[in-house]
N, C-alpha and C positions, 0 to 999 in steps of 0.2 A: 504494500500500500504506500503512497506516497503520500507524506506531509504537504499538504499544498496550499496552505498561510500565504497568503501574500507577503507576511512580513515576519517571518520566523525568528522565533527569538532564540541569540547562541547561547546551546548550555557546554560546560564544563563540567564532565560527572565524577563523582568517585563516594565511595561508600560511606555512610554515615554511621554517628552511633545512634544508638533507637533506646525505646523504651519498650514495655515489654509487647505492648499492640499497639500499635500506630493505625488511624484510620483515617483514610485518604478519600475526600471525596473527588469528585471528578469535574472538569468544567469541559463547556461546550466549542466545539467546534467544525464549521460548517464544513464539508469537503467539495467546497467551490462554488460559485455562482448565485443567482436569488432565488433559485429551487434546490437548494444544497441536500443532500443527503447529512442531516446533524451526525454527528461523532463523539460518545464519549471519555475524553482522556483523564489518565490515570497516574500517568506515568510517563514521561517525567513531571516531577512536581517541585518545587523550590526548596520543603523539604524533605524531602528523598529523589533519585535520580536512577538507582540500580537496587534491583533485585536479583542477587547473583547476575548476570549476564544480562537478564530481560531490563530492558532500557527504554522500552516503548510498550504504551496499551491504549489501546483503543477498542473501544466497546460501542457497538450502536444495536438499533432496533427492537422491540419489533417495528421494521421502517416500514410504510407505505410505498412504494416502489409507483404506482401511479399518482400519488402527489409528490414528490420528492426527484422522480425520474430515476432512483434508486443508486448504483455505484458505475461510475463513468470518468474512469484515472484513465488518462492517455499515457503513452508513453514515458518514464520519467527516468531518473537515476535513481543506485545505490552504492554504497562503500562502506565496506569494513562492518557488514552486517548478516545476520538471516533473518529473512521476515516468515512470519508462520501464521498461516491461513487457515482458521478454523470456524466452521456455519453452525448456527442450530438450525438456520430456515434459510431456505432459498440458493442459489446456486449463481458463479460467480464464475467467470471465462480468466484463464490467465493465461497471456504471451510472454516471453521475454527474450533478450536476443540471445542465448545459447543453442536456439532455436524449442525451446519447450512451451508445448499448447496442451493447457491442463484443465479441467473443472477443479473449482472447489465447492465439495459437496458438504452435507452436513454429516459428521462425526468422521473424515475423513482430512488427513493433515497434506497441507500443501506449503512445501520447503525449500525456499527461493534462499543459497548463499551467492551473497554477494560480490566475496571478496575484494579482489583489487578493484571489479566494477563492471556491472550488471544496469541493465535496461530493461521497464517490464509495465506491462498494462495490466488492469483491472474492470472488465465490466458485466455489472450484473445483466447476467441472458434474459431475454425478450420473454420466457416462460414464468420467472421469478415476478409474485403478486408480495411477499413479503420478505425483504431481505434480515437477515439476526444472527450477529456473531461476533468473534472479538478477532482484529488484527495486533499483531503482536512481535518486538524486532530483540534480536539477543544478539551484543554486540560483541563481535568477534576479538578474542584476546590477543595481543600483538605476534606472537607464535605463528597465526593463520589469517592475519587479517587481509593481505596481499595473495591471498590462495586464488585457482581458476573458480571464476563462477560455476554453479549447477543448480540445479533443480532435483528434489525429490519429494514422490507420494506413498502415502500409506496409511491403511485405513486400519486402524488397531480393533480387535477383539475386544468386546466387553470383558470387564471380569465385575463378577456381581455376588453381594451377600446379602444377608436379611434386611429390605428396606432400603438396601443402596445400588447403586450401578455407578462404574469407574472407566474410560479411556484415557487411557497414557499414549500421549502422543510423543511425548518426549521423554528421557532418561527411564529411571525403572519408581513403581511403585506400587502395594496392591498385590505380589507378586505376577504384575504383570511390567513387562520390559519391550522399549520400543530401539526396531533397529534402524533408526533413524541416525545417521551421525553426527557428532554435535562437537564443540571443538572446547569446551568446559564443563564439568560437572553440575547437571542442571535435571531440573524435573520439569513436565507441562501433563495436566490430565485436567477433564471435563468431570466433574463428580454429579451426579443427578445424587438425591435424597426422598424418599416420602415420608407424609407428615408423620413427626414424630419422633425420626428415626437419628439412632445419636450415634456416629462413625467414628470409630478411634484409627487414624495409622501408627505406623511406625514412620520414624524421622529421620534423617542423617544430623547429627548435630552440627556439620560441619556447613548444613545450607542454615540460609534466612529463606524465609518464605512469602507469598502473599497468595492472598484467596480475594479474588474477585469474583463478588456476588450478582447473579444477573437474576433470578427470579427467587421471591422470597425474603421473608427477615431471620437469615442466622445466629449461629454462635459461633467463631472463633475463637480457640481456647479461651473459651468465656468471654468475651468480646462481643456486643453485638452490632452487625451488622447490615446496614441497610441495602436495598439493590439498587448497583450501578457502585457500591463504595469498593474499594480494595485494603482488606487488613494486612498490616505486613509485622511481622514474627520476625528477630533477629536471630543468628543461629545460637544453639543450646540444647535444642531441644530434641529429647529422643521419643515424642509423641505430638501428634496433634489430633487436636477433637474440633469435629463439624457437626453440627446438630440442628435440625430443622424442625421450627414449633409446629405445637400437636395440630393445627389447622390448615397448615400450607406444605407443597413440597417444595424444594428448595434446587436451582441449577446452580453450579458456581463452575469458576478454574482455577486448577493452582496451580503454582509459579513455585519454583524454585531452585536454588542453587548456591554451589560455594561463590563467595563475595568475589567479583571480578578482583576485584587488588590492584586495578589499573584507572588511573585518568585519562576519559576519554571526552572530546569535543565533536558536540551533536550541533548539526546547521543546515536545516530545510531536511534531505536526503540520504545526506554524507555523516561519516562516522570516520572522525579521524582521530590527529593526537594534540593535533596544533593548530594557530592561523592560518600558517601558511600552507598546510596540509588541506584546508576545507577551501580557501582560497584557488589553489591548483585542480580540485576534485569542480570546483564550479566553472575554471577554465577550460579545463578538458570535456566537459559537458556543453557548453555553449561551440566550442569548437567543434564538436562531433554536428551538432545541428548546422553549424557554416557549413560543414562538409557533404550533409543532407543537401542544402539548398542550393548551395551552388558546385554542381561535382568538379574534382578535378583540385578543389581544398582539401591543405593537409589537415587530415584527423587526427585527434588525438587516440590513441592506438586503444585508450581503458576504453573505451564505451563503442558498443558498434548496435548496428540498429535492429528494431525488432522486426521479424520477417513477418510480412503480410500482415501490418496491424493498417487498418484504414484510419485509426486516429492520428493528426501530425502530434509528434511529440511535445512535452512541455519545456520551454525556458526557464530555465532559473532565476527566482526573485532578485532583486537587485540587496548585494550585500551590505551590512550597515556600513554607516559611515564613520567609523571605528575599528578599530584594533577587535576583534573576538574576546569578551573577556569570561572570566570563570564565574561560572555558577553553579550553586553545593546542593 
């Protein structure tokens, strides 16, 4: 999914200390134009920026797709990232230039890395009445973050007990494990609950956590939670309890992973380490579009284009007019 603010604000991430539950609520943001499909983000927030590796959350719907015009990203960039696409409702076309044309279904994981630098559209198919899901970015630790782009799918198995049902779409949990490959220790699962029902896991103490709540009022280890909020758990802990009141069932997702340990700078698309690093990522991008438009222009070699997308690609916002400074 691409950030697509007209006026993105630069963060500079790196891990926090917490308290024992942090609850985050979310503020709005439109994804383009006067019939915008709204978005709600979670993450990053001014204070906290990283959850283990996840460094972006986005949560919408349930959207109307005929008043809204539903999800409609042209073309755009990435760097130094993977983005992970996951539905409860409705169904979502994805291109990007490695040449991969994929659906994103519901309970079905769609795994675009980025590395050194990936091109990729987003839009929801002519079929979809209701689009509902969360987009989600784990930022690539300095080890991998210049790796070839690729793409990968997979649709994980339920594993289910009394009252609950669990897909793990990333890392292992539940005794269920996703072979998805991932470049840090991390976890991603959809937990469904019925009413009532009070879910104990086991924990790595070595991740923090967070559970974003999308239908339902829960409890994180005693915490409550409201939907659309994200509670975030620092590591310690060798359990966590989800419990859903005796009237409603409850959907959430959890997030988690050992603490990146790295400062990173986020701006529009890009995921770099420094100014001049998001500076060059927005050069090389605008250069690849000179080179669309008038052929026979040198390209910049990171970004090439996406094969048979009939949308032209997006321009990159105009960078502040400042130095990129750190934000915690």
């Amino acid at each position: 999914m691409s950030n697509i603010e007209t006026a993105p604000v630069e963060v500079e991430c790196a891990s926090a200390p917490a308290a024992a539950v942090e609850i985050h609520t979310p503020r709005d943001v439109p994804l383009g134009g006067p019939r915008a499909m709204p978005v709600r983000r979670t993450l990053p927030q001014r204070s906290r920026s990283l959850i283990g590796a996840w460094c972006f959350v986005d949560h919408y719907g349930p959207d109307a797709v005929a008043r809204t015009g539903g999800m409609v990203v042209p073309p755009h960039p990435h760097t130094g990232l993977q983005t992970v696409s996951w539905l409860f409702t409705g169904e979502i076309e994805h291109r990007d230039s490695t040449g991969a044309h994929a659906m994103v279904r519901p309970g079905e994981l769609n795994l675009m890395t980025a590395g050194r630098g990936i091109a990729h559209s987003e839009v929801s198919t002519p079929q979809t009445s209701t689009l509902h899901g969360v987009q989600l970015w784990l930022a690539l630790p300095e080890a991998s973050r210049h790796i070839d782009p690729r793409f990968e799918h997979y649709a994980p198995e339920p594993v289910a007990g009394p009252g609950w049902e669990a897909r793990v779409f990333l890392g292992e949990l539940a005794g269920s494990s996703s072979p998805v490959r991932t470049h840090s220790p991390i976890v991603g699962a959809e937990i469904l609950l019925e009413p009532g029902t009070v879910l104990d896991l086991d924990a790595d103490p070595r991740f923090e956590y967070g559970l974003l709540a999308d239908t339902g009022n829960l409890l994180f280890q005693g915490a409550a939670v409201a939907p659309g909020e994200l509670a975030y758990v620092p590591p310690g802990s060798a359990g966590l309890r989800i419990a859903a009141p005796a009237d409603s069932s409850v959907r959430a997702v959890l997030l988690g992973g050992e603490p990146l340990g790295e400062t990173i700078v986020m701006w529009w698309n890009f995921i770099g380490r420094s100014h001049e690093e998001i500076v060059q990522y927005r050069r090389d991008w605008q250069q690849h579009l000179g080179a669309e438009t008038h052929p026979g222009a040198d390209a910049a070699s990171r970004f090439s284009a996406v094969p048979d997308d009939p949308l032209p690609p997006l321009p990159a916002p105009v960078l502040p007019n400042a130095r990129l400074r750190p934000r915690r």
